[in-house]
C-alpha positions in Angstrom: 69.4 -91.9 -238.3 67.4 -89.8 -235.5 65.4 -91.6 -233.4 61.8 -90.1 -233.3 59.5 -90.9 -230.6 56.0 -90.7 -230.8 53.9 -89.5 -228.4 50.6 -90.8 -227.2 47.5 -89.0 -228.2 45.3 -88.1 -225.0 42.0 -86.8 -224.5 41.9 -83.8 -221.9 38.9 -81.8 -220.4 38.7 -78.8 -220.0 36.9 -76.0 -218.0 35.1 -73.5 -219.2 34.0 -70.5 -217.1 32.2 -67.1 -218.3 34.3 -64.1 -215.8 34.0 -61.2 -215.1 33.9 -58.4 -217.8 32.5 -60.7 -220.6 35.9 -62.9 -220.6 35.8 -67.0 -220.6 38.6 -68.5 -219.0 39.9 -72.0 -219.5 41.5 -74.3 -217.4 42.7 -78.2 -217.9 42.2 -80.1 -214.5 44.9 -82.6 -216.0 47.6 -80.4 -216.6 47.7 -78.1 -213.3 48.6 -74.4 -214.3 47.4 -74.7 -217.7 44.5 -72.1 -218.2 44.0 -69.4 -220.7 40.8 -66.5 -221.0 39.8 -65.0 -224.1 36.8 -62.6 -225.2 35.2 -65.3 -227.6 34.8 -69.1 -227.5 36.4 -69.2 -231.0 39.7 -67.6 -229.8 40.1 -69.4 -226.5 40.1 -72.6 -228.1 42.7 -71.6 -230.5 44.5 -69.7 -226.9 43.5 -73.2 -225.0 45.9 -75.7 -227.7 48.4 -73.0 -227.7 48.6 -73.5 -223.9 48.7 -77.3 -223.9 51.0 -77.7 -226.4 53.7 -74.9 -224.8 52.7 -76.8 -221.2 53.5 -79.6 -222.8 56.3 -78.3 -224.2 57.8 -76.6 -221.1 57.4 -80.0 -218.9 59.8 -82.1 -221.7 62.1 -79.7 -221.9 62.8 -79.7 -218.0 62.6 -83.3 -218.6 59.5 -83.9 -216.8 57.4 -86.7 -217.6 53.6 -86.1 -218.7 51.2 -88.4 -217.5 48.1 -86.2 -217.4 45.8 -87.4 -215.0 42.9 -89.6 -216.5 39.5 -88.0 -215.5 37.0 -91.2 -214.7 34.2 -89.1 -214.8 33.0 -85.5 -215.0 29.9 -84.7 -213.4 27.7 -81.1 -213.2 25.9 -80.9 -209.9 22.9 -78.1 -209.5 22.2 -76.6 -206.1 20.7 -73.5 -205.1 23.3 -71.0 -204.1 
């Protein structure tokens, strides 16, 4: 019988930016080098999983362990630039 191992469910953050020439872009602080950009919100979510799960993907098949870092707290500052 194969031995399936389950994997821990996780919550990540991510960033969302609006760029230059209309595009948002995404990146997950967690999972350094994960980021995607899209011209809707709609799509780069859909682009944004995609990237996790092929991240996530990539680093077990190098046989990396995933622990993505555990953000304690996420916090918007406003200041006059």
């Amino acid at each position: 019988m194969k031995k399936v191992s389950k994997l821990k469910n996780s919550k990540l953050t991510a960033i969302i930016e609006k760029g230059e020439g209309g595009y948002y872009i995404a990146s997950v602080p967690a999972l350094p080098g994960c980021h995607t950009q899209a011209k809707t919100l709609n799509i780069l979510e859909r682009r944004l999983e995609e990237a996790i799960s092929l991240y996530l993907e990539a680093k077990r098949s190098l046989g990396v362990k995933t622990m993505p870092r555990n953000l304690a707290k996420v916090k918007t500052f406003e200041m006059a630039c």
